[in-house]
N, C-alpha and C positions, 0 to 999 in steps of 0.2 A: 504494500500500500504506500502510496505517495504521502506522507504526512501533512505536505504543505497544501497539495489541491485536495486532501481531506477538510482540512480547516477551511480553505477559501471556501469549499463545498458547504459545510457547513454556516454558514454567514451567510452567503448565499441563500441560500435553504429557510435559512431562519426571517434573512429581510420577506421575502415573497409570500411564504405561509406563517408566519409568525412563530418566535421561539417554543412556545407550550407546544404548540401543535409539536412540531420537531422534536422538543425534550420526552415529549412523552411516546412518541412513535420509538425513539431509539432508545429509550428506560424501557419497551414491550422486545426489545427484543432480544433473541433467546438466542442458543448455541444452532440453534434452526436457521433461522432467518439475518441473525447480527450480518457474515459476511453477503448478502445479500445488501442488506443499509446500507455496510461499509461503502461498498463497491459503487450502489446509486449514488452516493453523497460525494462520492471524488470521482466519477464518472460525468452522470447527469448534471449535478449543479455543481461541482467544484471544476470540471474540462468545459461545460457546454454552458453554463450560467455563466460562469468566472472569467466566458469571453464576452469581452466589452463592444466588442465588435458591432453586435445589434446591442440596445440597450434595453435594461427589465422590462418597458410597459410593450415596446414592440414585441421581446419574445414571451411576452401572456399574450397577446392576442393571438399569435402564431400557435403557441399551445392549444390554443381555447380552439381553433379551428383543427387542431391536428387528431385532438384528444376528442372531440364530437367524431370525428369523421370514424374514430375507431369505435365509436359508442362507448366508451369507456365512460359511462356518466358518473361515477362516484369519482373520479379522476380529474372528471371536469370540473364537479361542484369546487372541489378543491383548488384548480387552479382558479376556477372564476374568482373566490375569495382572495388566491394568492395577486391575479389581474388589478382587481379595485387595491389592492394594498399597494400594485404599482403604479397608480393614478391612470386605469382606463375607467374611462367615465361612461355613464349608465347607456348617454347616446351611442358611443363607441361599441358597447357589449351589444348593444340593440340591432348593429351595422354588422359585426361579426355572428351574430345568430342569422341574418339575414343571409346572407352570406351560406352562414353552413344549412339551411334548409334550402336554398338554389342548388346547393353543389350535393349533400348528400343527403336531401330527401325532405320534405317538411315535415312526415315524422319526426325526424330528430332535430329539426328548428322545433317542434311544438313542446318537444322534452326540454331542451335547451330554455326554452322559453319559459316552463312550466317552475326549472331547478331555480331561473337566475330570476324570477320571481319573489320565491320564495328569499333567495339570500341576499335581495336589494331591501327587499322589507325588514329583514332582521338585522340590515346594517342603516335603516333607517334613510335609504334612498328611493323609495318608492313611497 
């Protein structure tokens, strides 16, 4: 393991989904699943976050469309919250659902729509 795009990974990690979330997904994990974390958190967000190359709010919205298009909805909710932490604004998520019900079905704009409903209202933007 890399130790330093560990850490970047973790920072990372913590800016977009917030520390609790993080602290307590990597406190659940066990002799099972730990090199699994290890390996997302200095792969995914410590090589692929920790390039600055696009900046956080563009690659949420890149997520938000990558992670619909696989249906991965419980993945989504998560990024969508990680999204608004990087300042995409409610019009913007509105433009990327739009977006992913053109490209992969308006079933899954209506799901998309149905989740980021739900988690605009309980951050108090709807």
């Amino acid at each position: 393991m890399d130790k330093a795009l560990f850490e970047l990974g973790i920072n990372k990690r913590k800016e977009t989904l917030g520390a609790e979330y993080v602290e307590k997904n990597l406190a659940k994990a066990d002799e099972f699943n730990r090199p699994f974390q290890e390996a997302m958190t200095e792969w995914c967000w410590g090589f692929g976050w920790g390039d600055e190359t696009i900046e956080p709010k563009t690659r949420s919205m890149m997520n938000l469309s990558m992670i619909a298009a696989l249906g991965k909805m419980e993945e989504w909710e998560l990024h969508l919250k990680g999204a608004i932490n990087n300042g995409v604004s409610v019009e913007e998520i509105r433009a990327i659902i739009h977006a992913i019900a053109i490209y992969c079905g308006v079933p899954q704009g209506v799901e998309c729509f149905r989740i980021a409903r739900a988690v605009l209202t309980e951050k108090g933007l709807l």
